[in-house]
DOBA-665838 format. One line per field, with one value per residue: chain; x, z, y of N, C-alpha, C in turn. Coordinates in steps of 0.001 Angstrom, whole numbers. Each point is the difference from the previous one (the first is absolute). Layout:
N
kette	A  ... .
nxx	X  ... .
nzz	Z  ... .
nyy	Y  ... .
caxx	X  ... .
cazz	Z  ... .
cayy	Y  ... .
cxx	X  ... .
czz	Z  ... .
cyy	Y  ... .
END
This chain:
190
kette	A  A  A  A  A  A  A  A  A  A  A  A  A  A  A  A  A  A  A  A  A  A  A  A  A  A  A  A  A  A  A  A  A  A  A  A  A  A  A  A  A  A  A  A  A  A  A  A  A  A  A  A  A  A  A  A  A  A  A  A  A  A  A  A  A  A  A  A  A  A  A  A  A  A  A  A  A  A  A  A  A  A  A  A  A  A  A  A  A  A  A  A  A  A  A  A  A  A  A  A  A  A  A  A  A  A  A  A  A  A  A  A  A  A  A  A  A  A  A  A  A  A  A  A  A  A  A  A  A  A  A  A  A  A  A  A  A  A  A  A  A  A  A  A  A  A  A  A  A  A  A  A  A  A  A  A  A  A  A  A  A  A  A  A  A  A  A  A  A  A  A  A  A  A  A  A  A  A  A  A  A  A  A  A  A  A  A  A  A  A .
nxx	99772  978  -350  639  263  377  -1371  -1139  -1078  515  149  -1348  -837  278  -530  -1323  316  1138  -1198  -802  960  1126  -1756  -87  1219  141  -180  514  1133  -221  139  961  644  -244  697  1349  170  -339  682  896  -693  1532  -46  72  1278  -217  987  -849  -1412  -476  -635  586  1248  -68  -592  961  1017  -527  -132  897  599  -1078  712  1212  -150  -993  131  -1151  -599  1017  989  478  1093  -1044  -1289  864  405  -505  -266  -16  -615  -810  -317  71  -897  -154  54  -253  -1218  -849  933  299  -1517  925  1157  -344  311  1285  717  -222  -172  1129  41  -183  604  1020  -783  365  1088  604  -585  395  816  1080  -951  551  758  4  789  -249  354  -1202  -868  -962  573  302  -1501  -565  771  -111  -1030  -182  234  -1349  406  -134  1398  -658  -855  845  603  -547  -500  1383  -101  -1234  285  1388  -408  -1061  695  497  651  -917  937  160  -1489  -737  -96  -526  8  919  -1  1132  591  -679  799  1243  -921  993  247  532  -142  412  -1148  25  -1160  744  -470  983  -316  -504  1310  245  -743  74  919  -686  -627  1273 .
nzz	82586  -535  -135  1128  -722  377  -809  1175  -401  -207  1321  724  -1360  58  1641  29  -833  520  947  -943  -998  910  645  -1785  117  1238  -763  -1427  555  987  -1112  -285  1472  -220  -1023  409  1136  -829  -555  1003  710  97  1132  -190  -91  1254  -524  973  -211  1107  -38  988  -709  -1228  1086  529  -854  -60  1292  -136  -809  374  879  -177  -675  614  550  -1034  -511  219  -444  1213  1063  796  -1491  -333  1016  210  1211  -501  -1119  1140  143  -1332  250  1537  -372  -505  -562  751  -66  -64  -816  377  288  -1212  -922  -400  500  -1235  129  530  -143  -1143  430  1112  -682  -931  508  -53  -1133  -291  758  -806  -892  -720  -1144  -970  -293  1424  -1149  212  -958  829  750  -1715  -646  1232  89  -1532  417  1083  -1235  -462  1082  366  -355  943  537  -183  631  1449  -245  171  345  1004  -71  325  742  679  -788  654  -1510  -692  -1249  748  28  1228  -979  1128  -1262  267  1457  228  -1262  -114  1020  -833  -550  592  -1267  42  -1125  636  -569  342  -601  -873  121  315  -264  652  282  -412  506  932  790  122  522  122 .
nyy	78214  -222  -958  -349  -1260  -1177  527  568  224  906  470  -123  290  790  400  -66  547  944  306  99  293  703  288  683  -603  555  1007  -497  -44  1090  955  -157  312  1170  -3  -704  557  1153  -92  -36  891  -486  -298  1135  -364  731  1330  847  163  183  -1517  -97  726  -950  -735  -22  -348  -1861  -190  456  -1363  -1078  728  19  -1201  687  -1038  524  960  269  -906  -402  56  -345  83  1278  -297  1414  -436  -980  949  689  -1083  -41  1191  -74  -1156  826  504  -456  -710  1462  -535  -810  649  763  -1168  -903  1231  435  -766  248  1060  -419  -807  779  1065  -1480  -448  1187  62  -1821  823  -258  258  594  -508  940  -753  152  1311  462  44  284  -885  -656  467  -576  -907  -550  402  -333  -1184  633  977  -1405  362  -940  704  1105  -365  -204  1008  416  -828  717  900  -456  -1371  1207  1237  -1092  161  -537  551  1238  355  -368  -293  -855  -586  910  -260  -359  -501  -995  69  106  -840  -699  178  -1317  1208  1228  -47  1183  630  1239  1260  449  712  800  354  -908  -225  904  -940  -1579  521  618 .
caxx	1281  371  898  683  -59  -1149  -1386  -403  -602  1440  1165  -673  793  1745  309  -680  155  1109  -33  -640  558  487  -758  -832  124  -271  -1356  -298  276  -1001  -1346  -336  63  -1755  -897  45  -708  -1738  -676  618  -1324  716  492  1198  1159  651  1737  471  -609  -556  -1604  -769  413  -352  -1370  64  579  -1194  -1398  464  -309  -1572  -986  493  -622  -796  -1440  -1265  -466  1071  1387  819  1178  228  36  879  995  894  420  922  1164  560  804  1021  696  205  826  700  305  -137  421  181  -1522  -85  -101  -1110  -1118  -137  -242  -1443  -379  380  -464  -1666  -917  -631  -674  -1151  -443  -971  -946  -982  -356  1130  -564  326  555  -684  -1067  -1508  -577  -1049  563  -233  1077  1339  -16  451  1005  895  133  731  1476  623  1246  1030  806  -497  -1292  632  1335  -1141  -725  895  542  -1261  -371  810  -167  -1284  -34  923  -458  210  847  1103  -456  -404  -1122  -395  -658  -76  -663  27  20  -1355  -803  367  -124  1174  -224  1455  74  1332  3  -640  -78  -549  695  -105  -683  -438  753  -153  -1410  400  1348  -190  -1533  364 .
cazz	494  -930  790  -1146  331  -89  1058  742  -1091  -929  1485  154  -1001  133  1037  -380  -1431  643  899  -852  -882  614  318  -671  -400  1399  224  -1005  1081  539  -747  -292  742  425  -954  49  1414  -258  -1493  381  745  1158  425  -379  431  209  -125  789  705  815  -476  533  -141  -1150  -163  879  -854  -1011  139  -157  -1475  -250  524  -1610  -1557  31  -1100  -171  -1684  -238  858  561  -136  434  -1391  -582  785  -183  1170  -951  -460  1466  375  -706  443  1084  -174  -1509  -466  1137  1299  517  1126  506  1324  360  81  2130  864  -548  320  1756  -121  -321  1356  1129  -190  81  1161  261  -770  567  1347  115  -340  -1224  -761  -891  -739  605  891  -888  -954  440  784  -756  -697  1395  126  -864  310  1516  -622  -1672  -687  168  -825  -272  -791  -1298  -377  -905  -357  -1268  372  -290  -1440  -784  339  -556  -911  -1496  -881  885  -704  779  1523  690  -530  -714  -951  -365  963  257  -1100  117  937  -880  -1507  -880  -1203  -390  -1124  26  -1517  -467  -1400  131  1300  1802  1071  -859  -519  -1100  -1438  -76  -1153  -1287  -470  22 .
cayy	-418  -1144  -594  -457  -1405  -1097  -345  -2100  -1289  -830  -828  -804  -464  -465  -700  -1174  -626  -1036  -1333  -1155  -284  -1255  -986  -630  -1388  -346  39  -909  -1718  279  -166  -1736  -1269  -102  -542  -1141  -352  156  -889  -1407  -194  -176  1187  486  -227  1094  174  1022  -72  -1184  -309  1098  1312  -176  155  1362  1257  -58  1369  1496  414  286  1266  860  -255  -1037  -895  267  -1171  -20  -572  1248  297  -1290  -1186  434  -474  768  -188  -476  1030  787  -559  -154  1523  -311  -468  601  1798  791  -365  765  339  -1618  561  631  -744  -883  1314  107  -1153  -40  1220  -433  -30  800  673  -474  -359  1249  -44  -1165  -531  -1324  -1586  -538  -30  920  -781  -683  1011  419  1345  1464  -151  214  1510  1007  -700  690  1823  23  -4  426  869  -392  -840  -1470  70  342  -1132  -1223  741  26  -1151  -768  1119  -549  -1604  -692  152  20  -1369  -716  -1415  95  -358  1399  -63  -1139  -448  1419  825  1799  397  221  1040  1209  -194  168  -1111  -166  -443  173  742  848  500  1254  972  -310  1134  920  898  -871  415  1392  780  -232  611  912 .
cxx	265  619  1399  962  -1250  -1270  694  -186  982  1048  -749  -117  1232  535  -693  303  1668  -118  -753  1022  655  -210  -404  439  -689  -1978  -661  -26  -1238  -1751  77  -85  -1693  -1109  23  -1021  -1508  -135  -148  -1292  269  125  1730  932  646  1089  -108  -982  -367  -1403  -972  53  -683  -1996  -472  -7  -1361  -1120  403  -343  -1051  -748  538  -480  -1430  -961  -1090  -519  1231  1197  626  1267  462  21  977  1187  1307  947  1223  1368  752  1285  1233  757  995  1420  1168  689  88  313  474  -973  -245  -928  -1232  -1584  -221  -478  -1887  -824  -680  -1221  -1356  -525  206  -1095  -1477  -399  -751  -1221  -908  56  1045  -630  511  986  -83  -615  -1128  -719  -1421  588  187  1037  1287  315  339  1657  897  -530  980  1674  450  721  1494  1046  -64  -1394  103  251  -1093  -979  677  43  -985  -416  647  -473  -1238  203  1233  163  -418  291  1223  -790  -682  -1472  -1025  -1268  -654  -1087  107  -366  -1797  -985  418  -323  1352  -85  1447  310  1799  688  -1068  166  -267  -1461  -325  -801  -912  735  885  -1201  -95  1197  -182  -1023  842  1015 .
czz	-486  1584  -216  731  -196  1296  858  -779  -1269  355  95  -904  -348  723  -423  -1167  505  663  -560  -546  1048  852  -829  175  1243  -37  -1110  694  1041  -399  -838  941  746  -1087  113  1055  -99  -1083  671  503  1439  1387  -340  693  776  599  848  1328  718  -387  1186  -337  -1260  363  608  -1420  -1372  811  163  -1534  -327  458  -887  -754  423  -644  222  -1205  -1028  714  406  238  526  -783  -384  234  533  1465  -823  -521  1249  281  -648  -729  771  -51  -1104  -290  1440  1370  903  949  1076  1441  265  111  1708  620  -13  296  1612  -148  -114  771  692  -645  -389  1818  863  -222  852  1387  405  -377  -1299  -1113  -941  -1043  220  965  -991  -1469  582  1301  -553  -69  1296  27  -857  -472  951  -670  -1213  100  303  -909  -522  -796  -1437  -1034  -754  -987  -1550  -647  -1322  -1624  -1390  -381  -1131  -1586  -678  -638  415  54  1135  1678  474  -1061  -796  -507  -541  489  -60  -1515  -146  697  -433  -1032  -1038  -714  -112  -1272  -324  -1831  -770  -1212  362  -540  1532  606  -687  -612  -803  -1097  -254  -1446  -1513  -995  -351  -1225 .
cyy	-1427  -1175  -935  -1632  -436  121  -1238  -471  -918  -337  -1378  -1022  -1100  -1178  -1482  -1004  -496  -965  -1026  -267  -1042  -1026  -1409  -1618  -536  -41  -1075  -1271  -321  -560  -1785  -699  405  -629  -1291  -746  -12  -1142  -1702  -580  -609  1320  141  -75  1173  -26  639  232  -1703  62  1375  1342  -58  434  1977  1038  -5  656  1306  578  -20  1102  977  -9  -1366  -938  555  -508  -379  -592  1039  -591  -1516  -1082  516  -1095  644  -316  -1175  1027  560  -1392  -433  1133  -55  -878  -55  1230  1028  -453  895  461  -1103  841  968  -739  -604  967  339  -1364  87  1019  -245  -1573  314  471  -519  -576  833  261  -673  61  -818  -1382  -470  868  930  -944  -1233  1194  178  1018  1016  322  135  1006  1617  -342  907  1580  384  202  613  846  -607  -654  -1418  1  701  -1167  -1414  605  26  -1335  -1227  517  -482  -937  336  475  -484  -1013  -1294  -1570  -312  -518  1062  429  -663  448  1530  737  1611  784  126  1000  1752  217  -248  -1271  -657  -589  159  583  452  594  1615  222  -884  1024  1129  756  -559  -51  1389  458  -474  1017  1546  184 .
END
């Protein structure tokens, strides 16, 4: 049985690559003003979040992308990009963030007993904390959020000193010589 329109997957597709496309200047601006803030060695100038919402949203991102033998999301500076997201391209999430915020401490407060903050909670307390929240729209959201920051150029920010690129094996030569692939050495050989 033949089907017939466009799969999900090429809706989906579709959908994403529109919303990048007209994200992209919002998300380029973004990614420099995090590059700027990490390189400065200054703490960073934040447009949207408060110094407290800023340390709250950087231990959310370290349990995402964590430090081990490797930089995680926090050297990244990606809590930087979230914020000039935030105030930019995505100001539409203002509200889900504040809301999400509220949210994640009640819950860390829960957690501790009402003694503390999510981010002066133990690892193993974050990690009960943001299970308790992952199917939620905010934990999505930073989750999305954080993914961007840590992988992208990172002439633009969000990836310092090519963290994330390192940890993918991605080379930024940006010019390449054929074949590209096997099926490329394939077609030549044919």
């Amino acid at each position: 049985m033949k089907k017939s329109g466009a799969s999900r997957r090429t809706f989906l597709a579709g959908s994403a690559s529109a919303w990048l496309a007209a994200s992209w200047p919002g998300i380029v601006a973004a990614q420099k003003h995090a590059q700027q803030a990490v390189q400065s060695g200054a703490p960073g100038k934040l447009e949207f979040f408060s110094v407290e919402q800023a340390a709250e949203v950087e231990a959310i991102t370290a349990q995402i992308i964590p430090s081990d033998e490797t930089p995680g999301a926090r050297e990244a500076g990606t809590v930087h990009f979230i914020d000039r997201a935030l105030a930019t391209f995505e100001r539409d999430q203002q509200s889900a963030y504040t809301q999400g915020l509220v949210d994640l401490d009640a819950k860390a407060r829960e957690v501790s007993g009402g003694s503390g903050k999510f981010s002066t909670l133990t690892g193993a307390q974050q990690i009960q904390v943001l299970t308790a929240i992952e199917k939620t729209p905010f934990f999505g959201l930073v989750r999305m959020h954080t993914i961007v920051g840590f992988f992208a150029n990172p002439e633009y920010g969000g990836n310092e000193s090519q963290i994330g690129w390192k940890l993918m094996g991605f080379e930024d030569h940006f010019n390449y010589k054929p074949p590209f692939g096997y099926y490329d050495a394939n077609y030549k050989k044919v």
